[in-house]
N, C-alpha and C positions, 0 to 999 in steps of 0.2 A: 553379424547381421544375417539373417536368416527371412526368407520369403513369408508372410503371413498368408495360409488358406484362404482367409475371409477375404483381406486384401487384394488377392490372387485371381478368386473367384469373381469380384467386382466386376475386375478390371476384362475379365473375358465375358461375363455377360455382357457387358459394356459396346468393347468390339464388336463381338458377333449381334449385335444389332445392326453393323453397320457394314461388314463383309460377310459374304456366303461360303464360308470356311468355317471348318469344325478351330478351334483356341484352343489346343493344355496348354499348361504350367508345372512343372516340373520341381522339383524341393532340389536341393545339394548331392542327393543322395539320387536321385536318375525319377523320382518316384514322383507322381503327377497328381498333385495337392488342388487342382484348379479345372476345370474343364466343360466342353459345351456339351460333351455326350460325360453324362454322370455314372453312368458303370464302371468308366476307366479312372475314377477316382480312387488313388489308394494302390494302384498297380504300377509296375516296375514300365519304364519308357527303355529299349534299348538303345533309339539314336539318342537320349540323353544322357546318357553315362559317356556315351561317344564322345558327344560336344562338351559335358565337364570335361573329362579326361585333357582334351585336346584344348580346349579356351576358342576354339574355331567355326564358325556357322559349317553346318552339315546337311547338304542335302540328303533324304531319304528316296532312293527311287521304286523299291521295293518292299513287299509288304513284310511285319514280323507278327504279323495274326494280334493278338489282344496286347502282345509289347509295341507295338509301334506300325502306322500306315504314313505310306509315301506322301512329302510334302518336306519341310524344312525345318532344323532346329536351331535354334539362336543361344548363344549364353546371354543371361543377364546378370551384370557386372557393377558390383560395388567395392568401391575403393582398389579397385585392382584385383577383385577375386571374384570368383561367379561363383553366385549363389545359389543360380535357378538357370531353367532354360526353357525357353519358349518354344511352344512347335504347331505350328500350322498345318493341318489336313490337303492333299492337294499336287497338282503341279509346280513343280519345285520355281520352276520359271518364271509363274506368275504369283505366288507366297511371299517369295524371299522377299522384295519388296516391300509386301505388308507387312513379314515380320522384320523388320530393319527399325520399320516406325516404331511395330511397336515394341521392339528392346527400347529406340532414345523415350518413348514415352514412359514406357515401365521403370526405366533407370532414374530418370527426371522424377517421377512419383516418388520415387522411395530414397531420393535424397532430400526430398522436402523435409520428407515425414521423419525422415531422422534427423535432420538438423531441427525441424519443429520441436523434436524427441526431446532432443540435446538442451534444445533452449530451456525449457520447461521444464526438463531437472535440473538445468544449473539455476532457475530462478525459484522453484523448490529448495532447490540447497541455499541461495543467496538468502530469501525469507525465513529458513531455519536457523540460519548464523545471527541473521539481524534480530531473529527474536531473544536468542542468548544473550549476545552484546549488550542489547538495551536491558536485560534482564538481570546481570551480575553485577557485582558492586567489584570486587577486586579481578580484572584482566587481566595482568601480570603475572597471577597465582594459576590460572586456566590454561593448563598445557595444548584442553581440546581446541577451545576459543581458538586461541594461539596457530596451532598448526593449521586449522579451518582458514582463517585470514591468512596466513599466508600461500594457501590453495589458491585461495583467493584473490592474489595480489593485495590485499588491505594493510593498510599502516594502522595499528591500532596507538599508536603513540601520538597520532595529531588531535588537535585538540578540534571538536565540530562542535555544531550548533545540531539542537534538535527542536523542527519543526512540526507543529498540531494543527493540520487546518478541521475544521468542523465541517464536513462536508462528506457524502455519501460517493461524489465521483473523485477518481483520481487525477491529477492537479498536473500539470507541462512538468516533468520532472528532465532537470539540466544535466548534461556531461558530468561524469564524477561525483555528483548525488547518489543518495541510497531512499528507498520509499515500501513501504509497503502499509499495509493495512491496517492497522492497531485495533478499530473495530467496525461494522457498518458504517458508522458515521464520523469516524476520523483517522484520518492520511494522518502518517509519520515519514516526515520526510528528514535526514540526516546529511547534513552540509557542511563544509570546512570554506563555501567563498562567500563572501557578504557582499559582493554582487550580485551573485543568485538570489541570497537572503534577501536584498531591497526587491528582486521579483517576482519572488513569492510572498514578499508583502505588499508588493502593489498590485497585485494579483487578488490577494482575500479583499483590499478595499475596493478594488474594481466588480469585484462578486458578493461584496458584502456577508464576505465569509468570515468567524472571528478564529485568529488566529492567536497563536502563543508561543513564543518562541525562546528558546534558554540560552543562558549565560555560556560562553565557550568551554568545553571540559574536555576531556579523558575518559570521564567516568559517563559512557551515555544513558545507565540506568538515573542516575544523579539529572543528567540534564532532561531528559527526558520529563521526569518527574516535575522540572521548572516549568516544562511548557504546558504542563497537565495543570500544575496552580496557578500557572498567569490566567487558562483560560477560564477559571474553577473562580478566581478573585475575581474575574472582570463579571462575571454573572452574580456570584452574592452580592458585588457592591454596586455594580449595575454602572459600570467605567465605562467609559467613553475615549477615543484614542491613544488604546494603552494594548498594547502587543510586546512587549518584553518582559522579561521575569526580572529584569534589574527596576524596572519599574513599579514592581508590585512585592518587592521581596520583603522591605518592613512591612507591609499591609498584614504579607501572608504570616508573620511571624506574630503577630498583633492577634490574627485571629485562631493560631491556633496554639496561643499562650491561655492561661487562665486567669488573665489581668481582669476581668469581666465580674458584676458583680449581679446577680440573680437578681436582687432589689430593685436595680437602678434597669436592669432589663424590665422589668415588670413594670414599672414607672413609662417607661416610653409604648410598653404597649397598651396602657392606661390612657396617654393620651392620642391613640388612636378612635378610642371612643367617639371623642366630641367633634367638631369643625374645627373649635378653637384648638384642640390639642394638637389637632393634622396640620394646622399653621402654624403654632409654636415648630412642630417638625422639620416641617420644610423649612421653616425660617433658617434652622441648624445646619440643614446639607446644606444650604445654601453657604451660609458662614463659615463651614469648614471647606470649602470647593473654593471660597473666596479665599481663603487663606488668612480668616480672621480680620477682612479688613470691611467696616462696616459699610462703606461709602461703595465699593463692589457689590457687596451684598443687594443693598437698597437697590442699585440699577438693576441687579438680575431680577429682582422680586418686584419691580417697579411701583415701591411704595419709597415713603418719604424716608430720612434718614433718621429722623425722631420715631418715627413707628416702628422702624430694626430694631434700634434701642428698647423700646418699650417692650419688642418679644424676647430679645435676648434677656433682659432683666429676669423678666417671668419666668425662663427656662433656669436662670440660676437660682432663683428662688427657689423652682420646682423640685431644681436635683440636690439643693444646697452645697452648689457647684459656683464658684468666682471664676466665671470666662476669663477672667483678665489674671488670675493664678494658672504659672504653666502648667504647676502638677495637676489643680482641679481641670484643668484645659483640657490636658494626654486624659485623665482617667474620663472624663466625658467622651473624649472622642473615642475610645477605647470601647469603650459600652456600646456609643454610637455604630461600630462598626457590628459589632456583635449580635445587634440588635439589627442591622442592614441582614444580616447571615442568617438571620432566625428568618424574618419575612423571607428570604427566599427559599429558605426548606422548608417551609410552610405557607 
């Protein structure tokens, strides 16, 4: 650790606002990086090489011309070594005093600044591992991975959850959690208790934040990628109380097979045209949301249970689809979804 000039200088224009005393500062080496009068910047201190040497506050009583005038020198001490020394202009009797302070203030400064230092590479470094980890598919094969977490203290072998909330601020992050940025607008937060997991999901519902959250793994590129399609399904399909990737995993596999039929997609954005076509539609989500059960349906749509029947009829007609055939059933809902996925990319 070494005295910063800039730093240095600060700290003595700073003082000398506030006592009538010339302020150097001195480098490791005796030589005065900091000061009130600016010519003696850059020039050798002889009572500093004094008080390095010695680790001892040295009074000056005597002049040494452009190396050094009568007043006080202090070490300033990091970690057990001085790395600078402080020297006041003046009567030795009434200085030492002022520089006593200002070593504990000087010392106090530049432990902040290094443990600030410290924090902020190790969370540089913590956000450079997390973006590997979530990045690789095989960890085992990763010797760098590997040595990095166990820098680290990280157990790469427990199995976590990887959460996505949609939000621009970052989110109470718990003991033993990992988080960082994924991109302006979504927190990845990486979690092994489902404790926490229930509060950071009642957290996105208390903020009406949506969230998506993966199946437990090893693999955090693998899970990661869950919480990226739960949040990805719940917006093309336009879901409602659905935050887990176990909950949307046949969806996601539905949409991105090519069970879908270009025909029968054209067909449903044919009946976007009309009124009547936009009510055959609804009729549909409605029916599949019911879980094929018509008397459900009818209450959500608040029409009779004869009038369900009469749309649903027309939609099999339309697609030459028997609702009541499981296969004609899946491959309608199938299209149905596809055709949810097309409205939202477009």
């Amino acid at each position: 650790m070494k005295l910063d000039p800039k730093l240095a200088q600060s700290i003595v224009d700073r003082m000398m606002e506030s006592i009538p005393y010339n302020i150097n500062m001195m480098n490791e080496k005796g030589y005065i990086i900091a000061s009130g009068n600016k010519e003696r910047i850059n020039t050798l201190h002889i009572g500093a090489i004094e008080t390095i040497e010695s680790g001892k506050t040295k009074p000056m009583v005597e002049s040494f011309g452009k190396f050094g005038q009568p007043g006080v020198n202090i070490p300033v001490e990091f970690q057990g070594k001085t790395i600078g020394v402080i020297g006041i202009t003046g009567d030795p009797e009434k200085v030492t005093p002022l520089a006593s302070l200002l070593k504990v203030s000087t010392e106090l400064l530049i432990t902040q600044i290094n443990s600030s230092k410290a924090e902020n590479q190790r969370k540089e470094s913590l956000n450079h591992f997390l973006y590997q980890w979530t990045t690789i598919d095989n960890i085992s094969e990763n010797a760098e991975l590997k040595s990095r977490a166990q820098a680290l203290n990280i157990n790469l072998e427990l199995k976590r959850y990887a959460v996505i909330l949609e939000t621009d601020n970052q989110p109470t992050i718990f003991e033993g959690d990992f988080y960082f940025s994924k991109t302006p607008h979504q927190q990845l937060i990486i979690t092994r208790n489902t404790e926490n997991l229930e509060k950071y999901l009642k957290f996105s519902q208390l903020n009406q934040i949506v969230i998506g959250i993966s199946n437990q793994s090893t693999n955090l590129k693998k899970a990661v990628q869950q919480a990226i399609d739960t949040i990805k399904v719940v917006y093309e399909l336009q879901l409602t109380d659905i935050y887990y990737y176990h909950q949307i995993s046949f969806l996601n596999k539905l949409l991105q097979s090519q069970l879908h039929s270009a025909k029968i997609i054209n067909n449903f954005k044919n009946l976007l045209k009309t009124r009547a076509g936009t009510e055959l539609i609804d009729t549909l989500d409605c029916y599949f949301k019911s879980n094929g059960n018509v008397t459900d349906t009818s209450t959500r749509l608040n029409v009779h249970r004869n009038t369900t029947n009469y749309r649903l009829n027309k939609i099999s007609d339309y697609f030459n689809l028997d609702l009541h055939d499981i296969t004609d059933m899946l491959e309608l809902y199938t299209n149905y979804l596809h055709f949810k996925k097309y409205l939202y990319e477009h």
